[in-house]
N, C-alpha and C positions, 0 to 999 in steps of 0.2 A: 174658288174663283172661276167663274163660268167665259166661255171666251171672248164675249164681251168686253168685261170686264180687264183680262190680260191683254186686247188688244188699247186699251186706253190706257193702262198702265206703261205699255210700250210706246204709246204716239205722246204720252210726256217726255218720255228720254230723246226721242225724236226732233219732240219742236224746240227742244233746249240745245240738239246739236245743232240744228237750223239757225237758230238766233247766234250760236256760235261761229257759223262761218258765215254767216250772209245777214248783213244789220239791216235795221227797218230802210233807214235810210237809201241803201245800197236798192232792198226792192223796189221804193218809189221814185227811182231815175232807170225803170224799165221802159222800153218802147212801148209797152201793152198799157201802162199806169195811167197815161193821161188819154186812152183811145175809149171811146163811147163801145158800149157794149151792147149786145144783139140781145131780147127781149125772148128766152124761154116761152113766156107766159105767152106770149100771142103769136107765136110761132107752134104753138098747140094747137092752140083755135084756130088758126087757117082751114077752111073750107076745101083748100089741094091736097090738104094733106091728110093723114090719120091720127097724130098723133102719137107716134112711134119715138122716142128715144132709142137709140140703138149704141148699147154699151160694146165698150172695150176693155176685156180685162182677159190677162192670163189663165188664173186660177183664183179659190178662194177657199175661206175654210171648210166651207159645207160640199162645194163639188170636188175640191181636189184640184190639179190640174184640167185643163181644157183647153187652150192653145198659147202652147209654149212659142211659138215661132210667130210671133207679128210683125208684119209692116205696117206700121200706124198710119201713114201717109198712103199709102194704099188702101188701106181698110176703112178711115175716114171719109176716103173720097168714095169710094166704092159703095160706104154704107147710104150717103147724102144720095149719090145719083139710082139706088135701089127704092128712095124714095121717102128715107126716113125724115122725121120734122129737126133732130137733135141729136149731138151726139152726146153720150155720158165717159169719160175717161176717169178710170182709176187710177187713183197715185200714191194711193198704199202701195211699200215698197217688200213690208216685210209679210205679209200677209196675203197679198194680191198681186205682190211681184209689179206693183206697175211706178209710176215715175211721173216727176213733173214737167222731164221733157216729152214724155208721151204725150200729156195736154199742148206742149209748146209744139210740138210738131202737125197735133190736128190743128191750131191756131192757125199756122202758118199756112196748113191750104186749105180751110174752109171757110165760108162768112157764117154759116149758120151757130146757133147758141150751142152751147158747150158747158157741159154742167163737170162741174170738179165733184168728183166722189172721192171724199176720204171721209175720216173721224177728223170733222173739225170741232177742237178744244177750246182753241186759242187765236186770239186777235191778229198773235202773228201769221197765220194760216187765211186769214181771209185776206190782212195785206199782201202775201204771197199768192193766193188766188187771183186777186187784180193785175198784180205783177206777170205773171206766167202767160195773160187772155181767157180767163175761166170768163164765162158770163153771170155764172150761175153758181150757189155754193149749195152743198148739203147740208144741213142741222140734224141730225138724230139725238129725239125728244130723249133715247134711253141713256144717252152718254149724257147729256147736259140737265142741269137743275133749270127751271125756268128761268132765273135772273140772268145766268149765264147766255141761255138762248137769246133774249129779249136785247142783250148788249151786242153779241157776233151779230143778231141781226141787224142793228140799227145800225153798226160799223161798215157791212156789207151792203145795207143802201147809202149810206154816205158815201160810197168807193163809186158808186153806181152799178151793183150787182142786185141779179135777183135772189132771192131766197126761199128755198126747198126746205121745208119741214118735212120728217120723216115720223111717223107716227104708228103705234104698233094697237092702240087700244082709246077707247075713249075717255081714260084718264088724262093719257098723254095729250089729248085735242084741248081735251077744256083746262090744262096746266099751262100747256106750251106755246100755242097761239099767242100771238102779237102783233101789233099795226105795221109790221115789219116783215110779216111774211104776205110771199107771192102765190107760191105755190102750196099744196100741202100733198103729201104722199101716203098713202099707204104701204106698208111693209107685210105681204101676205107671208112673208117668212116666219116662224116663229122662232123665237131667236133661241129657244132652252135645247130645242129637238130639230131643228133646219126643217123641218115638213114643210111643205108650201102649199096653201088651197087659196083660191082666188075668192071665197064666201067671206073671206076676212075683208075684202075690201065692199063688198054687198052688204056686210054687217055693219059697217061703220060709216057706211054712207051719209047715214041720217044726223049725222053728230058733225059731220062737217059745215063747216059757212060755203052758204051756197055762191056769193059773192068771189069763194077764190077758186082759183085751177084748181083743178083736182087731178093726181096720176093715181095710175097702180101701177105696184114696184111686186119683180120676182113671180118665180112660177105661172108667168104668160105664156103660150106658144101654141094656141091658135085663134083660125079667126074667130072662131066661138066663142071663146074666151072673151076675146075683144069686142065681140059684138055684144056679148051682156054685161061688158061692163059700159062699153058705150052708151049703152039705151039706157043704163040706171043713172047715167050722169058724169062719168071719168069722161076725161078731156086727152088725157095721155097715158103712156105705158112703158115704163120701163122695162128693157129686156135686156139681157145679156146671157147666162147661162145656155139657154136657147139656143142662142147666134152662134155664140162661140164654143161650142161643144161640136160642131161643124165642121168640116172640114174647108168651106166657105162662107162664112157668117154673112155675109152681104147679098147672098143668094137668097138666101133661108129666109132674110130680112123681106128682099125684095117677093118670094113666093108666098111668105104670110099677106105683106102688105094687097098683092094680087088676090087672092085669094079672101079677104075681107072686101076688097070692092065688087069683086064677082058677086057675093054673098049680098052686100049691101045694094047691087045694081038688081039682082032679081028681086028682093024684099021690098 
């Protein structure tokens, strides 16, 4: 069992505790359930901005720890006004150390979109995404069979969420796709060995639908990076390892973001 694999195994015992203490019902008389939600996808393409997602996580299985000690309320605002388009919040608890009041807490001071990163399985995980103020959910094509995907999706735009596809290979593009996805992601991680090269998302460029956002996910961290993958066509970038291996991740944010318009202003 690869760790994949063990982590999906665990986020069943998970969602089955969750449905135990906290019923459907209970999450859609949250404050957040009936609030219109902020648009990922075009908060990419803004012209002010770069297109930066800027994650928040402790630790994970491939880096290890990276910072144990967050103020999420600090760190979310901190990251918006360094300049980033989005935040991403992890809320894997057992894997990532993160939580779902870590999302409720960047809710609470930010308006920008907010993407919920976990392994979502399960229906009851995107009505608790609505619930908490996610805007935005993740789908990874490697956990879900495509009927599966195609249903969380369509659940997730009925709530009025966007939807991230996560995609490792161009099997996973032409299996997983559906009228229900927003965005689509690249995962330059490879999931057997954690290596990370940004060519993986240069390679599968071509196999994307030109019609949706496009990110790249993992092993970013500079503007050059950013700058070739801008010019082949990404819209966005998720980053976190980067940031947070920092000793101020909202700096680090804000010195990439600089340092790609430098670049972009002489070019």
């Amino acid at each position: 069992m690869n760790i994949l694999e063990k982590i999906i195994v665990d986020k069943r015992k998970e969602v089955q505790e969750a449905k135990d203490y906290t019923t459907v019902k209970r999450l859609e008389q949250s404050l957040f359930f009936e609030s219109s939600t902020v648009s990922l996808s075009k908060y990419l393409k803004r012209n002010d901005k770069i297109g930066i997602i800027a994650e928040i996580k402790r630790t994970s299985p491939s880096t290890k720890t990276l910072h144990k000690e967050i103020d999420v309320e600090k760190l979310s605002i901190a990251y918006m006004q360094s300049g980033a388009s989005a935040l991403s919040i992890l809320t894997d608890q057992k894997y990532f150390e993160g939580s779902i009041q870590d999302l409720q807490i960047a809710r609470k001071f930010n308006f920008c979109p907010i993407l919920r990163k976990d392994f979502i399985i399960d229906e009851y995980q995107v009505i608790q995404s609505k619930s908490i103020g996610a805007d935005c959910i993740l789908l990874i094509a490697a956990c879900l069979d495509p009927s599966t995907t195609s249903s969380l999706a369509a659940l997730a735009k009925k709530l009025g969420l966007e939807v991230l596809l996560e995609v490792h290979n161009k099997e996973e593009v032409s299996s997983h796709l559906n009228e229900h996805i927003d965005i689509i992601g690249v995962n330059n991680r490879d999931l057997k060995t954690f290596n990370t090269d940004i060519q993986k998302s240069l390679d599968l460029l071509e196999f994307l639908p030109q019609q949706l956002c496009k990110i790249s996910e993992s092993g970013i961290s500079t503007s050059h990076d950013i700058s070739i993958l801008k010019k082949a066509g990404y819209d966005g970038f998720l980053i976190g390892g980067h940031f947070m291996k920092s000793g101020d991740p909202a700096q680090i944010c804000k010195e990439l973001i600089d340092d790609y318009k430098s670049i972009a202003h002489e070019s």
